[in-house]
C-alpha positions as CSV (number, residue, x, y, z in Angstrom):
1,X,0.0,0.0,0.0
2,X,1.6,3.4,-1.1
3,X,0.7,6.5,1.6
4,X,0.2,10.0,0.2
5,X,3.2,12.4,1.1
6,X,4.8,15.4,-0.1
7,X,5.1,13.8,-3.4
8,X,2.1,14.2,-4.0
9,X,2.5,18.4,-5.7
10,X,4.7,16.6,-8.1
11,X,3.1,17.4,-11.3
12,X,1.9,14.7,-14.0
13,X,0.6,16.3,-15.8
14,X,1.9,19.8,-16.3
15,X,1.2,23.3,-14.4
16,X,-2.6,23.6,-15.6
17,X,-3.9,27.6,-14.8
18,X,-7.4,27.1,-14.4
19,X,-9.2,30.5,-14.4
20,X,-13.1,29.3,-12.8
21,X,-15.6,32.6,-14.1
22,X,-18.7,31.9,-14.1
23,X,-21.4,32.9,-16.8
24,X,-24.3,32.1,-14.9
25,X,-26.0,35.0,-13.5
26,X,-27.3,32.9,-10.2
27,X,-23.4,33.4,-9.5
28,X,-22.9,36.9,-10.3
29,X,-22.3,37.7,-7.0
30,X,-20.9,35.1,-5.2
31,X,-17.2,35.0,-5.5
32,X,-15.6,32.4,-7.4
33,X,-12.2,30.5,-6.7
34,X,-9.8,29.7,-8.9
35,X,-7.3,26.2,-8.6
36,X,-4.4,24.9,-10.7
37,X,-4.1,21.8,-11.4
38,X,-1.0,19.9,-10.0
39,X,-1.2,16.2,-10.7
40,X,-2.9,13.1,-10.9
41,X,-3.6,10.0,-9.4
42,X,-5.6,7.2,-11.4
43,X,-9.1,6.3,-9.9
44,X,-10.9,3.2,-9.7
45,X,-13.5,3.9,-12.5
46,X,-16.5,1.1,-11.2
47,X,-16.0,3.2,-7.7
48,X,-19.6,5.3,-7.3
49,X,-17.5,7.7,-5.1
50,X,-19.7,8.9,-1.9
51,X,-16.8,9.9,0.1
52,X,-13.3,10.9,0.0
53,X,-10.9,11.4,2.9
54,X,-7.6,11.4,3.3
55,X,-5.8,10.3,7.2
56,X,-2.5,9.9,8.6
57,X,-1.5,9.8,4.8
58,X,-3.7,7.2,3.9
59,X,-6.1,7.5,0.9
60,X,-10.2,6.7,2.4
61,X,-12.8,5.6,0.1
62,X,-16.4,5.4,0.4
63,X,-18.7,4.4,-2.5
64,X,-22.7,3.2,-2.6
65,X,-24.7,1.5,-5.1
66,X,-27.5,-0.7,-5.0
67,X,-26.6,-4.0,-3.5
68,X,-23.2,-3.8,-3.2
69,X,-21.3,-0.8,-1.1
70,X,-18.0,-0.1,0.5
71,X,-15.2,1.4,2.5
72,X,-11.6,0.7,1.7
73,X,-8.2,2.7,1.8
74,X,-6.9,3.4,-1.8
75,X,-3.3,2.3,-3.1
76,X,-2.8,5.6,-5.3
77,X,-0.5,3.9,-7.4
78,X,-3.7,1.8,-9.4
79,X,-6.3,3.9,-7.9
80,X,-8.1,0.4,-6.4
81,X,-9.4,0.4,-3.1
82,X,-8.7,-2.7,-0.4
83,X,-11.9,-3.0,-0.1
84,X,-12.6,-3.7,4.2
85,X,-15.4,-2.6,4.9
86,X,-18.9,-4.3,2.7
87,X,-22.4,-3.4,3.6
88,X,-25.2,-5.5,3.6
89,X,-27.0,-5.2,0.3
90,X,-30.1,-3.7,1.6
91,X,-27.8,-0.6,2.3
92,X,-26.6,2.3,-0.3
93,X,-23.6,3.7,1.4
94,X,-22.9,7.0,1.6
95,X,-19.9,9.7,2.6
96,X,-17.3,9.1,5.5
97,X,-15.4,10.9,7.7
98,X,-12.5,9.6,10.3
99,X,-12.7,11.1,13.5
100,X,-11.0,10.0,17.3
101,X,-9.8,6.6,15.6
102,X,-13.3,5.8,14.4
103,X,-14.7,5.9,11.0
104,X,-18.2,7.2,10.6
105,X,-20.4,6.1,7.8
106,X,-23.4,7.1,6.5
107,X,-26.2,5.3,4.4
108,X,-28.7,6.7,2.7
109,X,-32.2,6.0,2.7
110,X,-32.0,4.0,5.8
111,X,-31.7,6.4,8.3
112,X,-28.8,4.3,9.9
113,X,-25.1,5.2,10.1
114,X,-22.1,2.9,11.4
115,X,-19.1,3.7,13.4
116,X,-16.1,1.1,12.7
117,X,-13.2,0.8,14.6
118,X,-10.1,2.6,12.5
119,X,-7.4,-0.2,13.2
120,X,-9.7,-3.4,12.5
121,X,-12.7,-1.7,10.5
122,X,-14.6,-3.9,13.4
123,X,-18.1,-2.3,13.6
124,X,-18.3,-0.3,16.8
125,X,-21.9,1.2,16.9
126,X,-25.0,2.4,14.7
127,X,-26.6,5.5,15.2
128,X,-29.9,6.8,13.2
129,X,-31.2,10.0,12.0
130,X,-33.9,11.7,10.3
131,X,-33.8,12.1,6.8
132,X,-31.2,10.5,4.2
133,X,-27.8,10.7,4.5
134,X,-25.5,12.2,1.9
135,X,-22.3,13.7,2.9
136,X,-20.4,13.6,6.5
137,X,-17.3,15.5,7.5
138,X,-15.8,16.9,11.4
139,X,-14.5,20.3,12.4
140,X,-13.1,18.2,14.9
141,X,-15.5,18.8,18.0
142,X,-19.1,17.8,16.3
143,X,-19.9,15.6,13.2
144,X,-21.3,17.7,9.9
145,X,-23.5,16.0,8.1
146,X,-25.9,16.2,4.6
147,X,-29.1,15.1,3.4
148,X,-29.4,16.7,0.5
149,X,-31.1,19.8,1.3
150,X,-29.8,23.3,2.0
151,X,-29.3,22.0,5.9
152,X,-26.1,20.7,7.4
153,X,-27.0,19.0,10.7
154,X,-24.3,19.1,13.6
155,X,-23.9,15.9,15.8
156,X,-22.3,15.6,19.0
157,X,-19.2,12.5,18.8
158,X,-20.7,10.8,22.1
159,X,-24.6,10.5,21.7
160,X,-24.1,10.8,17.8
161,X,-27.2,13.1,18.1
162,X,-28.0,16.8,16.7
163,X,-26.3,19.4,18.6
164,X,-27.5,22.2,15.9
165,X,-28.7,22.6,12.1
166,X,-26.5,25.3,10.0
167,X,-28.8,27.2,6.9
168,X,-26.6,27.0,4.1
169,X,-27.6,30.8,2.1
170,X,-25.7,32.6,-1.2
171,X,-26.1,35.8,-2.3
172,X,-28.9,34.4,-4.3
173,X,-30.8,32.4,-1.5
174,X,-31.1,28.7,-0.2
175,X,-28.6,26.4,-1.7
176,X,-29.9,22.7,-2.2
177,X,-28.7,19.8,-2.8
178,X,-25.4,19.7,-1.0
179,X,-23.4,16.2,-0.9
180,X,-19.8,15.1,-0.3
181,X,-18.8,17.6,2.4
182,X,-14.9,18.2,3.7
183,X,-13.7,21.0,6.9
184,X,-10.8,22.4,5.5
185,X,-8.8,25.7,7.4
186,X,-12.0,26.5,8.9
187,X,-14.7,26.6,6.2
188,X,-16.6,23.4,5.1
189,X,-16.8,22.8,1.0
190,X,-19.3,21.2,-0.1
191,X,-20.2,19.4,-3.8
192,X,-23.3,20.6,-5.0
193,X,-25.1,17.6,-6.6
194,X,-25.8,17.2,-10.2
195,X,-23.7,20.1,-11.1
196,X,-19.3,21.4,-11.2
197,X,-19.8,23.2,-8.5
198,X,-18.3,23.4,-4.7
199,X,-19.8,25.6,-2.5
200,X,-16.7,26.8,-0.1
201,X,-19.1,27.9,3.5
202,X,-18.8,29.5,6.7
203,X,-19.6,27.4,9.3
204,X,-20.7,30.0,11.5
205,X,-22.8,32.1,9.2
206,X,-23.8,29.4,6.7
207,X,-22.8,31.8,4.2
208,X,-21.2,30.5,0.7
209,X,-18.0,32.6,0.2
210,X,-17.3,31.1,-2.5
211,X,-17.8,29.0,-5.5
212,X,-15.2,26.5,-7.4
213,X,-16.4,26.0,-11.2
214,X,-14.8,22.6,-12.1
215,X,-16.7,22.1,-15.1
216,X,-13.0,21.5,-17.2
217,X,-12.1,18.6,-14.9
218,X,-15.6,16.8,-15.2
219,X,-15.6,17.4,-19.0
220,X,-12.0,15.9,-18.9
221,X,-13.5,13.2,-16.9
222,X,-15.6,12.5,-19.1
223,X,-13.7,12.6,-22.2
224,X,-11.8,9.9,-20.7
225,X,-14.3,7.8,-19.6
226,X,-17.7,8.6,-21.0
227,X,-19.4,6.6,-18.4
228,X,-18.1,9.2,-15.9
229,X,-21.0,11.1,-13.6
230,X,-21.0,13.9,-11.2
231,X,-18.2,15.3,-9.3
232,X,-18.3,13.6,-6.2
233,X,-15.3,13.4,-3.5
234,X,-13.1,16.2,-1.9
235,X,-10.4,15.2,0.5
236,X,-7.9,18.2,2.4
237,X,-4.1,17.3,2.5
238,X,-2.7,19.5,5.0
239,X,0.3,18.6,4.1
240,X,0.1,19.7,0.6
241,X,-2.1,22.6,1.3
242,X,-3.6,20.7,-1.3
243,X,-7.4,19.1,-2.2
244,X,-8.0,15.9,-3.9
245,X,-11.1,16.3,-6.1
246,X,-12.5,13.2,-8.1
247,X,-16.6,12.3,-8.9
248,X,-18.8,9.2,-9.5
249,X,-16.6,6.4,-12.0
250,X,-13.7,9.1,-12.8
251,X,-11.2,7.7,-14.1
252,X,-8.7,10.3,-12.2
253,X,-8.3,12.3,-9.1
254,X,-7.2,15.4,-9.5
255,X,-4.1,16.9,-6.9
256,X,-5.8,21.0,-7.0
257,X,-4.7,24.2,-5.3
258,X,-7.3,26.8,-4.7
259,X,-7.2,30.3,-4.6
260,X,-8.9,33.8,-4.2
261,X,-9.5,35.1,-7.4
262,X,-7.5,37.8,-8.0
263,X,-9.5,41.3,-8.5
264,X,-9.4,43.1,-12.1
């Protein structure tokens, strides 16, 4: 198993510039990021990405379809996942998140999440909630979840039960649909399903800051593997300063630095 280290900025596949302006006027007036490109890493391209996370250098996979869903920790050499976790095919599994040595999974229409030990993947607990379950990440004191509204739900680590729900707002109003979810230098980012967006918010406002357009990296995506679907999966590498970004049967994930835009 190959770990993720500072190796990782080395570029594959060339310094790309990616300037993200939008042209849609729904995001006239929320700012948008831009990112560069700095390498690859090949992606498992039957893996129907739900979560992404990356911890103690290790690579974290989550992925859900119907009948058959799992958790494993990616070799990023091939891209495959060791596959230790395997849910019981009356569950669609949905995004992860590693937190005090556990790993916390979600599912989605069941209302039921798992907690596995990090070591053995031995399951630890279950916990439900109301709703589905989309995205999960941590800001390190409470659980941040998704269900595919404009709500993210808090949950306390101990009773695994809500603490509070965060309104996520843009200049525009409510924003929807929000799904694989990472807390990065204190803002969460979220993907917002079924399009190239990610939605960069403030966890104490619910504000979106900012947008990141990576329509150039799905169409890529695509182009490579037309069966390819929507972006799905962002994972923080401190170490780096870096995010890996990758979606639903990519058949890459993408090493990407983010910026401020500058100003004209």
């Amino acid at each position: 198993m190959r770990v993720l280290n500072y190796a990782l900025t080395a570029s594959t596949l060339g310094l790309l510039f990616l300037s993200c302006e939008s042209a849609q006027k729904e995001e006239a007036i929320t700012p948008m990021l831009e990112y560069s490109v700095k390498s690859s890493l090949p992606h498992d391209i039957d893996a129907f990405t739900q979560g992404l996370v990356i911890h103690n250098g290790e690579l974290f996979e989550s992925t859900g379809q119907e009948g058959f869903s799992w958790i494993g920790v990616v070799d990023i050499g091939s891209g495959v996942a060791e596959k230790k976790v395997e849910l019981a095919s009356n569950y669609f599994g949905e995004g992860i998140t590693i937190l005090n040595n556990k790993i916390y999974q979600l599912t989605w229409k069941n209302q039921t999440g798992f907690v596995y030990d990090l070591k053995t993947f031995q399951k630890l607990a279950s916990f439900t909630y109301s709703g589905e379950g989309w995205g999960i990440t941590h800001d390190s004191t409470n659980l941040i979840m998704s269900n595919g509204t404009n709500r993210l739900v808090f949950l306390d680590t101990v009773t695994l039960k809500p603490v509070k729900t965060l309104e996520v707002y843009d200049a525009r109003g409510s924003v929807p649909l929000l799904n694989e979810l990472e807390y990065a230098e204190g803002f969460i980012y979220a993907n917002i399903w079924q399009t190239n967006r990610i939605a960069r918010i403030d966890p104490s406002t619910g504000k979106v800051t900012a947008y990141l357009d990576l329509t150039l990296l799905r169409d890529q995506a695509v182009g490579r593997n037309p069966a390819a679907d929507v972006l799905n999966g962002i994972a923080w590498h401190s170490g780096t300063q870096s995010f890996l970004l990758t979606g639903k049967y990519w058949p890459l994930i993408y090493v990407v630095r983010i910026r401020e835009a500058e100003t004209p």
